[in-house]
C-alpha positions as CSV (number, residue, x, y, z in Angstrom):
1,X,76.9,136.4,70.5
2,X,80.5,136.3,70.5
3,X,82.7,136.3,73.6
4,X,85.8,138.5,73.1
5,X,87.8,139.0,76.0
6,X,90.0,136.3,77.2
7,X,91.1,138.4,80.5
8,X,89.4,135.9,82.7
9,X,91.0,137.6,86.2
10,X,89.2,140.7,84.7
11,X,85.8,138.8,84.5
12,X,86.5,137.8,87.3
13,X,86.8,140.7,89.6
14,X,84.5,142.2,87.6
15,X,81.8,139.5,88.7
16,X,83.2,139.7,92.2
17,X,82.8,143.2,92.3
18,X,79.2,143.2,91.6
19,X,78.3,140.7,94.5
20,X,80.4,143.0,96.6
21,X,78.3,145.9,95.6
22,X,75.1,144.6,95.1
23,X,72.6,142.5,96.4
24,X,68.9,140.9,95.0
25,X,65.2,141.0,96.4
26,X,65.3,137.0,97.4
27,X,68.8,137.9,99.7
28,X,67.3,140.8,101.1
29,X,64.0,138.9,101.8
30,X,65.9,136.4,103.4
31,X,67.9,138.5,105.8
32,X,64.7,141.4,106.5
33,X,63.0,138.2,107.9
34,X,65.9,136.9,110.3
35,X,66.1,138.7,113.4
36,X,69.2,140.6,112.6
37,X,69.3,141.8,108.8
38,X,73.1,143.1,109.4
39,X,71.8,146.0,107.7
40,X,69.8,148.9,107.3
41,X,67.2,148.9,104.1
42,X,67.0,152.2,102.5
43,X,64.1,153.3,99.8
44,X,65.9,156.2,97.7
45,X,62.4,157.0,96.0
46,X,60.0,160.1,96.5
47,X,57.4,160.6,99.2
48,X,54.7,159.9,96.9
49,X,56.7,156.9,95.8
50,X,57.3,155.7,99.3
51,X,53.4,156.9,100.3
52,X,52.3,154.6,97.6
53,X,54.0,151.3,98.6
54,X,57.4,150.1,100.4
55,X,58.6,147.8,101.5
56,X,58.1,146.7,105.1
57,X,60.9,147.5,107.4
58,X,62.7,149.9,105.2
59,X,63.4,153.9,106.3
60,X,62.8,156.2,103.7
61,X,65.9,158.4,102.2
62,X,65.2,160.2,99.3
63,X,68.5,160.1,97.1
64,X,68.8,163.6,96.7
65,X,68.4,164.2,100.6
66,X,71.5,161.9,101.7
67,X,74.2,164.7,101.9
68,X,71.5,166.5,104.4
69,X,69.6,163.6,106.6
70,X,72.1,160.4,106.6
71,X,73.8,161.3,109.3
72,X,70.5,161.5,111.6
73,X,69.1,158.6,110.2
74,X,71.8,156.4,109.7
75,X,74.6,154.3,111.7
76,X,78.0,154.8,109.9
77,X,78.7,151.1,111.3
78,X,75.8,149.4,110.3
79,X,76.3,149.0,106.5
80,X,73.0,149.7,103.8
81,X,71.4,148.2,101.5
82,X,69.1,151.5,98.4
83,X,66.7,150.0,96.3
84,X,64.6,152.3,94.2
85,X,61.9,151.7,91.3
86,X,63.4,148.6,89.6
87,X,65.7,147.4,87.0
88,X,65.3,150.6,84.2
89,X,65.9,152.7,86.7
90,X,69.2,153.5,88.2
91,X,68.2,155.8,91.4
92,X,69.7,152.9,94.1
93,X,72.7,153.1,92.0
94,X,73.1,156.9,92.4
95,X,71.9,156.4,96.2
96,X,75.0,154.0,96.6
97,X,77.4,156.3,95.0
98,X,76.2,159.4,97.7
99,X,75.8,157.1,100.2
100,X,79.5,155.5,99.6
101,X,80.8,159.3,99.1
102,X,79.4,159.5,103.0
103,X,81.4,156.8,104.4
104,X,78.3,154.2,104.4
105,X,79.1,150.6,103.5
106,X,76.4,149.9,100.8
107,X,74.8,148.1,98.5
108,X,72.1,148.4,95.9
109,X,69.4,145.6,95.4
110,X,69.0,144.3,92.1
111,X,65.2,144.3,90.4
112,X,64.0,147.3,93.2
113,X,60.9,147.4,94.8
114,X,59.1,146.0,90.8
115,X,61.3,142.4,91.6
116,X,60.3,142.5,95.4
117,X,56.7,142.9,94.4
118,X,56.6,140.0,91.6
119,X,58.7,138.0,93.6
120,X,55.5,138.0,95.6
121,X,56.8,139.5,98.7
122,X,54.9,142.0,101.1
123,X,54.5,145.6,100.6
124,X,53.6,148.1,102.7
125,X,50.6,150.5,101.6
126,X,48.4,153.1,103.1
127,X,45.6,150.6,103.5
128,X,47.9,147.9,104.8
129,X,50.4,145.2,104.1
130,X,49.5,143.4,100.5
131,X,51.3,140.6,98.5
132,X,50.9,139.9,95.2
133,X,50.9,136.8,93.4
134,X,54.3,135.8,92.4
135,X,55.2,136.2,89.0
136,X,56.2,133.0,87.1
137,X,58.5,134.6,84.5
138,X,60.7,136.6,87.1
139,X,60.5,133.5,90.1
140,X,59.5,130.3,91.0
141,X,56.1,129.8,92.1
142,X,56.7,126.2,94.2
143,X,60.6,126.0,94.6
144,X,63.8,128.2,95.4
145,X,65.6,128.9,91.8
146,X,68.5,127.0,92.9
147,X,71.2,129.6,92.0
């Protein structure tokens, strides 16, 4: 691999951008179990999406139904954070865009609801809260990744 640019203030605000905009699974985690989140945690996916598995804590916004239900569902002070499947999908990113378009502060989480569940945290399903084993290749079993 070969690194071509030498614009360094473009990296940088280009890195700085994307920790403005976005967020991942262990940060939102973090801050869903706190008492205040300072944020409201939107799942952009279908019904039968959401039916099958969300996660807990979450209100469910379809992306294609922001333009008609944010406003009844949503606190224009109270910024948001849209996941959606995981990373080959790029539904939280559209959900950002709309819900940015609305006047919503927002942010899209990183790895979706596929890094929340290997990251081993709880998901909510029809028969009740589960949690999977976490997977070693995407986090650390014993430790905190240090980053």
């Amino acid at each position: 691999m070969t690194i071509t640019s030498t614009d360094t203030r473009a990296a940088a605000a280009f890195f700085a951008a994307r920790l403005e905009f976005q967020t991942d699974v262990s940060d939102v985690h973090a801050a869903m179990a706190s008492a205040e989140p300072g944020f409201v945690l939107i799942d952009t996916r279908s019904r039968a999406a959401w039916d099958q598995g969300h996660i807990p804590g979450a209100i469910h916004l379809p992306t294609a139904e922001i333009g008609a239900r944010a406003a009844e569902l949503l606190d224009p002070a109270v910024p948001v954070v849209a996941y959606c499947w995981g990373p080959g999908c790029n539904g939280s990113t559209r959900a950002g865009l709309a819900l940015s378009r609305a006047g919503y502060a927002a942010k899209e989480m990183i790895g979706g609801i596929e890094y929340w569940v290997r990251e081993g945290f709880p998901l909510r399903t029809p028969e009740g809260d589960v949690v999977a084993d976490t997977d070693p290749l995407t986090a650390p079993v014993t430790q905190a990744c240090g980053c």
